[in-house]
N, CA, C and O atoms as a GROMACS GRO file, in nm:
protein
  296
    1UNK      N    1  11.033   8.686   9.242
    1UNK     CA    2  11.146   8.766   9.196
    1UNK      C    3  11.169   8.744   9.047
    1UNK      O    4  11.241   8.821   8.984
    2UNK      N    5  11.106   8.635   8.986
    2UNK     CA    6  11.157   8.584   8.906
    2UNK      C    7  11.069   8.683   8.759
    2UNK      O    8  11.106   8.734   8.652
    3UNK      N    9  10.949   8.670   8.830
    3UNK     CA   10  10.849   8.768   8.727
    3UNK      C   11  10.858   8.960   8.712
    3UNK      O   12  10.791   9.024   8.631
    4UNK      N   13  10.941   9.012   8.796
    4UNK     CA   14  11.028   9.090   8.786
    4UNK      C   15  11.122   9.123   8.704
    4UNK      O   16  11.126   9.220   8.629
    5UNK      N   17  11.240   8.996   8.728
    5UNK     CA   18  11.320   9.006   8.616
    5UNK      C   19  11.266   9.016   8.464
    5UNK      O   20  11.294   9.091   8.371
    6UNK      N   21  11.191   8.926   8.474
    6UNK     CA   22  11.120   8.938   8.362
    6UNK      C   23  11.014   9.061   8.270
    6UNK      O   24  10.982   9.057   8.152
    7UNK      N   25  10.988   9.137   8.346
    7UNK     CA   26  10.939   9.226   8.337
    7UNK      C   27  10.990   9.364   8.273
    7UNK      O   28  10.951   9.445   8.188
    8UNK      N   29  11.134   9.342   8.390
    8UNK     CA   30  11.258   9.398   8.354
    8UNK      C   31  11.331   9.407   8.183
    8UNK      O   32  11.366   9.500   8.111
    9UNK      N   33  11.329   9.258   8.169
    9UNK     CA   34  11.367   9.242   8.067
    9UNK      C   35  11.301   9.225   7.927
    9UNK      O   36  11.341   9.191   7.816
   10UNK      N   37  11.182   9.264   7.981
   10UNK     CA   38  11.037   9.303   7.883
   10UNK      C   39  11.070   9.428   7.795
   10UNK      O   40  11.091   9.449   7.676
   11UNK      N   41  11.065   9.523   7.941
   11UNK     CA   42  11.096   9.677   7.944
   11UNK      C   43  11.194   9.739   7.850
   11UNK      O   44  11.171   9.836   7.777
   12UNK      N   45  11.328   9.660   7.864
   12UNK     CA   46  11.465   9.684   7.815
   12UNK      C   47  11.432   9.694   7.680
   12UNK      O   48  11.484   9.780   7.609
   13UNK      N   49  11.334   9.599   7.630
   13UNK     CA   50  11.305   9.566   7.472
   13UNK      C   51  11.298   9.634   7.373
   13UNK      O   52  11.356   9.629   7.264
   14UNK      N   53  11.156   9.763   7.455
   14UNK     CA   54  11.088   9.828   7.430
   14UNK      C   55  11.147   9.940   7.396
   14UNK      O   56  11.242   9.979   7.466
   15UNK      N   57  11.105  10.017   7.282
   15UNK     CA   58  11.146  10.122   7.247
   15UNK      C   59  11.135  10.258   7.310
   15UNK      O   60  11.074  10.247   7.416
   16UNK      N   61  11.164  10.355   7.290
   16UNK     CA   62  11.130  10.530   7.379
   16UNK      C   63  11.004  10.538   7.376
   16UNK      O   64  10.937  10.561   7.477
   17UNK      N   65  10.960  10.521   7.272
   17UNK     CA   66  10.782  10.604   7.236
   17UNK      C   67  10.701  10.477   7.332
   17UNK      O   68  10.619  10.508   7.418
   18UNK      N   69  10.735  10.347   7.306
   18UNK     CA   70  10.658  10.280   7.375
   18UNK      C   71  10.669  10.311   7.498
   18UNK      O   72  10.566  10.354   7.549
   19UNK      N   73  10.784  10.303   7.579
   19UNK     CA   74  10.836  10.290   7.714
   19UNK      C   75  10.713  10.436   7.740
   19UNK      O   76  10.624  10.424   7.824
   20UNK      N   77  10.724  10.554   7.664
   20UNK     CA   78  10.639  10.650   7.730
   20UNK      C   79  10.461  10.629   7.706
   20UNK      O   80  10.361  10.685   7.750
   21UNK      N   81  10.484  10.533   7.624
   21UNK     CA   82  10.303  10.506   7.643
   21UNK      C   83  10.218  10.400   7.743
   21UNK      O   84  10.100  10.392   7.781
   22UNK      N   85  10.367  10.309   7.770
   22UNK     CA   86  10.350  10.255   7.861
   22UNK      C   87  10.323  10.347   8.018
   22UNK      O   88  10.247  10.330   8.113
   23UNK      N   89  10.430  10.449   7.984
   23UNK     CA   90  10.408  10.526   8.170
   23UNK      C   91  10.289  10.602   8.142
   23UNK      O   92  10.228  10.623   8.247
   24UNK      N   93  10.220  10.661   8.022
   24UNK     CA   94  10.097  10.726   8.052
   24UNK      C   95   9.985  10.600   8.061
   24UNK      O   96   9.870  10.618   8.101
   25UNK      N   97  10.026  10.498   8.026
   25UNK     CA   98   9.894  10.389   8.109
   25UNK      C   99   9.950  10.368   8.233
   25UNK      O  100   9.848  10.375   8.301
   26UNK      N  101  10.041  10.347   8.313
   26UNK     CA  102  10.031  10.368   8.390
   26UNK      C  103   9.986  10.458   8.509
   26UNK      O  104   9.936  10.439   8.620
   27UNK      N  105  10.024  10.563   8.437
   27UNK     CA  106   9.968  10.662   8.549
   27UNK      C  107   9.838  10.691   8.528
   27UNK      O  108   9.792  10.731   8.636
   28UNK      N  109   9.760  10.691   8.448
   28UNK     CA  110   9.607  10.661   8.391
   28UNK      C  111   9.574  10.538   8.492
   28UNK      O  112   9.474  10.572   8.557
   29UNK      N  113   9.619  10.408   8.531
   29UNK     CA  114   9.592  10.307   8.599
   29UNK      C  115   9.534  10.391   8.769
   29UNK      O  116   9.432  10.396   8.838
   30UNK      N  117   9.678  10.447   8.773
   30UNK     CA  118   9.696  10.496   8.920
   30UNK      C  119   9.625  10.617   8.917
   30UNK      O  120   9.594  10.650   9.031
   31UNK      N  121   9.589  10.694   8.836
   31UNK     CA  122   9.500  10.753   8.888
   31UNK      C  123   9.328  10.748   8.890
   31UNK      O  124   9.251  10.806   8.967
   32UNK      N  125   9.299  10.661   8.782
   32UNK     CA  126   9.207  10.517   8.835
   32UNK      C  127   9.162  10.494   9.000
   32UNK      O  128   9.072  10.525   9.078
   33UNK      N  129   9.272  10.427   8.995
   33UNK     CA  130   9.265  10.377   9.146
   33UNK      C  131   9.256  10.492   9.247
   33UNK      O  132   9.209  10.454   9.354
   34UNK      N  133   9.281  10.592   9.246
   34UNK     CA  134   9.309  10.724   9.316
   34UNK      C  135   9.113  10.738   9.386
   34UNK      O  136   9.057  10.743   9.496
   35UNK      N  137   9.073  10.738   9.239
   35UNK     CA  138   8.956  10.818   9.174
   35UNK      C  139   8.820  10.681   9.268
   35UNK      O  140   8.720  10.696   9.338
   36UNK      N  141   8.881  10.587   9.226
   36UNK     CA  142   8.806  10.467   9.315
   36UNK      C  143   8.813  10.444   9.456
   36UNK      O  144   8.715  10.407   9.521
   37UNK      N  145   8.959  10.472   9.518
   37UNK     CA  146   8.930  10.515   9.660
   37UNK      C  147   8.862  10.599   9.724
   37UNK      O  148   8.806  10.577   9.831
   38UNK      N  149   8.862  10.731   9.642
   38UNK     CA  150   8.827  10.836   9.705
   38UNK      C  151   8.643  10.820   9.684
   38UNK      O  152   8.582  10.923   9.714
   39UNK      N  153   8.554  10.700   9.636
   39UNK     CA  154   8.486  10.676   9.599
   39UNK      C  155   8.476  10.545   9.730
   39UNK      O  156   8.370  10.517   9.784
   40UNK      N  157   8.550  10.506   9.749
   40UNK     CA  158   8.539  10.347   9.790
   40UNK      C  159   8.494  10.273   9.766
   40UNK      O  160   8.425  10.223   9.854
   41UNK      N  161   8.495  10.214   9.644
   41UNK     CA  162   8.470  10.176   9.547
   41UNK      C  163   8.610  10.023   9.557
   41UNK      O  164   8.586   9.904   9.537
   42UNK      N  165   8.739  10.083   9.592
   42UNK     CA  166   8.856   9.985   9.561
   42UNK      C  167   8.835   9.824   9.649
   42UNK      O  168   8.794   9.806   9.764
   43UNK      N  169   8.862   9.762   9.586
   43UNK     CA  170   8.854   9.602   9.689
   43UNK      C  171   9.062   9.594   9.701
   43UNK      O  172   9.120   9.576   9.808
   44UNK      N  173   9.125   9.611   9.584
   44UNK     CA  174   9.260   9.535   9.543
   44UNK      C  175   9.336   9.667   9.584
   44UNK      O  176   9.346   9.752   9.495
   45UNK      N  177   9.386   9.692   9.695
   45UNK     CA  178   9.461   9.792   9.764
   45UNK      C  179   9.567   9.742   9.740
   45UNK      O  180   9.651   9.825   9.776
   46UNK      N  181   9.623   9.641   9.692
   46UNK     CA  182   9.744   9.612   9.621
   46UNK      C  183   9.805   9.686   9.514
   46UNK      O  184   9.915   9.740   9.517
   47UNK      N  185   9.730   9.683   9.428
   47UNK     CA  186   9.704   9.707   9.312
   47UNK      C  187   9.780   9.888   9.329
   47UNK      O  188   9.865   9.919   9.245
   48UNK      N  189   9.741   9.988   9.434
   48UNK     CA  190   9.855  10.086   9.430
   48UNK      C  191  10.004  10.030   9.451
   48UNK      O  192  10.093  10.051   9.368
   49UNK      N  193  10.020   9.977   9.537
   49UNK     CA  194  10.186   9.946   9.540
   49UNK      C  195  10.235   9.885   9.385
   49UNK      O  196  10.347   9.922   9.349
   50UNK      N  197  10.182   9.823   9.320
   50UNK     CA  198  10.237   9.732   9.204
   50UNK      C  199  10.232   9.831   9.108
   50UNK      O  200  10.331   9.843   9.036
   51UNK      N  201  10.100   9.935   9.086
   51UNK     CA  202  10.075  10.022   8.975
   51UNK      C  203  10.238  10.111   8.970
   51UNK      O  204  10.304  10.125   8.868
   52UNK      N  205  10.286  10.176   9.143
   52UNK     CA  206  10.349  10.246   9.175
   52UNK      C  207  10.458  10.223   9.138
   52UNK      O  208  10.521  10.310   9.078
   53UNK      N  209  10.517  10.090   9.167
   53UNK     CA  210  10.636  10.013   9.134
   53UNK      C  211  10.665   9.991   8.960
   53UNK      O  212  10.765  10.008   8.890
   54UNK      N  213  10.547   9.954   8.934
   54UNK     CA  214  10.596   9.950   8.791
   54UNK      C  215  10.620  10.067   8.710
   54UNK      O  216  10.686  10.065   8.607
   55UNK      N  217  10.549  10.198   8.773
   55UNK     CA  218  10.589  10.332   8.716
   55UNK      C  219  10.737  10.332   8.740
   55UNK      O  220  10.815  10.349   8.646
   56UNK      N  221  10.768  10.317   8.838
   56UNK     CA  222  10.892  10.396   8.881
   56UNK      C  223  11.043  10.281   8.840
   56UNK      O  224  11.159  10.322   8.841
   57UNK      N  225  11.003  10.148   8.811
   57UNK     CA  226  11.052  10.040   8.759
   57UNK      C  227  11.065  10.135   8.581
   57UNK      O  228  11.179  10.142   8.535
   58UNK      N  229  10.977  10.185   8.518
   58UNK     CA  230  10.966  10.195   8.375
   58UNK      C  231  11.051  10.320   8.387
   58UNK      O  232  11.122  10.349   8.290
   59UNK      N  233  11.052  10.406   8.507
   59UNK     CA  234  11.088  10.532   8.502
   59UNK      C  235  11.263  10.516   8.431
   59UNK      O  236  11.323  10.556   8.332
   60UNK      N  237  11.290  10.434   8.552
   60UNK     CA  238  11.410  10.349   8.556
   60UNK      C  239  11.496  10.342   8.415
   60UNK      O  240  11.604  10.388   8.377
   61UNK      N  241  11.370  10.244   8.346
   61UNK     CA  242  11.437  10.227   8.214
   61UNK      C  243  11.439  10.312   8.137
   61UNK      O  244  11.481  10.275   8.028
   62UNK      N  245  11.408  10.431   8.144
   62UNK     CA  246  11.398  10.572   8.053
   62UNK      C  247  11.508  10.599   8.053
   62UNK      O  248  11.582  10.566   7.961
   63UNK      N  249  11.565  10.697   8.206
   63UNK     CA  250  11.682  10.680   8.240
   63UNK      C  251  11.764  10.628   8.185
   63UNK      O  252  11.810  10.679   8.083
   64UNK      N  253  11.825  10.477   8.245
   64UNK     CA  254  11.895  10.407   8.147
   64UNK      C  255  11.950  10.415   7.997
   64UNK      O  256  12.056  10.410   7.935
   65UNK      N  257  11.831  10.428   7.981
   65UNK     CA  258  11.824  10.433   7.774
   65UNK      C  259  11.862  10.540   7.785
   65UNK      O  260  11.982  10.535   7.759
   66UNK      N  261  11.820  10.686   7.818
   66UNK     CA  262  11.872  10.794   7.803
   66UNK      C  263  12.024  10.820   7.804
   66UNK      O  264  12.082  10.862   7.704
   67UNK      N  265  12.097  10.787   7.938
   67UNK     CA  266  12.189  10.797   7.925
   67UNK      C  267  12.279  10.708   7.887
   67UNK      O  268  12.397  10.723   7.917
   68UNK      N  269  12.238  10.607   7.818
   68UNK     CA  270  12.337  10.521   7.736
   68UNK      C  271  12.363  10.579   7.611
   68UNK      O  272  12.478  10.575   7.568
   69UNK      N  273  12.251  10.644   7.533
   69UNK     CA  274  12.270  10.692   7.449
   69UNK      C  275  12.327  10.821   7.404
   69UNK      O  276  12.371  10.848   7.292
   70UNK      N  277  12.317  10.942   7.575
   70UNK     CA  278  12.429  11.044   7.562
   70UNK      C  279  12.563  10.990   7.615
   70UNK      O  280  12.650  11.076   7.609
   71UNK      N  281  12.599  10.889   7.659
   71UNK     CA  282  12.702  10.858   7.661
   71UNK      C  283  12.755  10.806   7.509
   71UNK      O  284  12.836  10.869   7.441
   72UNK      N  285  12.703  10.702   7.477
   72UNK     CA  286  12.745  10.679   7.321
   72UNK      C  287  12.740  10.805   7.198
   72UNK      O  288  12.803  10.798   7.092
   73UNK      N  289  12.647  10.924   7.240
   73UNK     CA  290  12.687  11.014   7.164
   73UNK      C  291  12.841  11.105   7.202
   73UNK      O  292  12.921  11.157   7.125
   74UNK      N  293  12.841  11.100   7.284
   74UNK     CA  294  12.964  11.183   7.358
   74UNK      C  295  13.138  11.136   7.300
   74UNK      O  296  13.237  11.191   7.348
   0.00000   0.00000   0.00000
C-alpha cells in the first residue's frame, strides 16, 4: 500500500504535459501487452492489471489538477 501512496504522490508532482506523456506510455505499454497476448508471447499477465491501474490512477490525477484549477479560476 505503501508504494502506491507513493506513486500517488510522485504523480501529484508532475506537471500537465508530463502527466499526459506519462498516459501515452502507458497506453503504448498496454497495448504492447495486448499485441503479445494475442501472439502468446506474454509470461507476466500481471503486468495488464498494474499497466491498467496505473492508467486510470494517472487518469485520476488529470482530473484533479483540472478541476482545481477551474475552481481557482472561478
Amino acid at each position: 500500500m505503501s508504494a502506491n501512496k507513493n506513486r500517488r504522490a510522485e504523480l501529484r508532482k508532475k506537471t500537465a504535459e508530463d502527466l499526459r506523456q506519462e498516459l501515452t506510455a502507458l497506453r503504448r505499454e498496454l497495448f504492447n501487452l495486448r499485441m503479445q497476448k494475442a501472439m502468446q508471447q506474454t509470461e507476466k499477465t500481471s503486468e495488464f492489471k498494474r499497466v491498467k491501474r496505473d492508467i486510470a490512477r494517472t487518469l485520476t490525477i488529470v482530473r484533479e489538477t483540472t478541476a482545481r484549477e477551474a475552481r481557482e479560476q472561478a
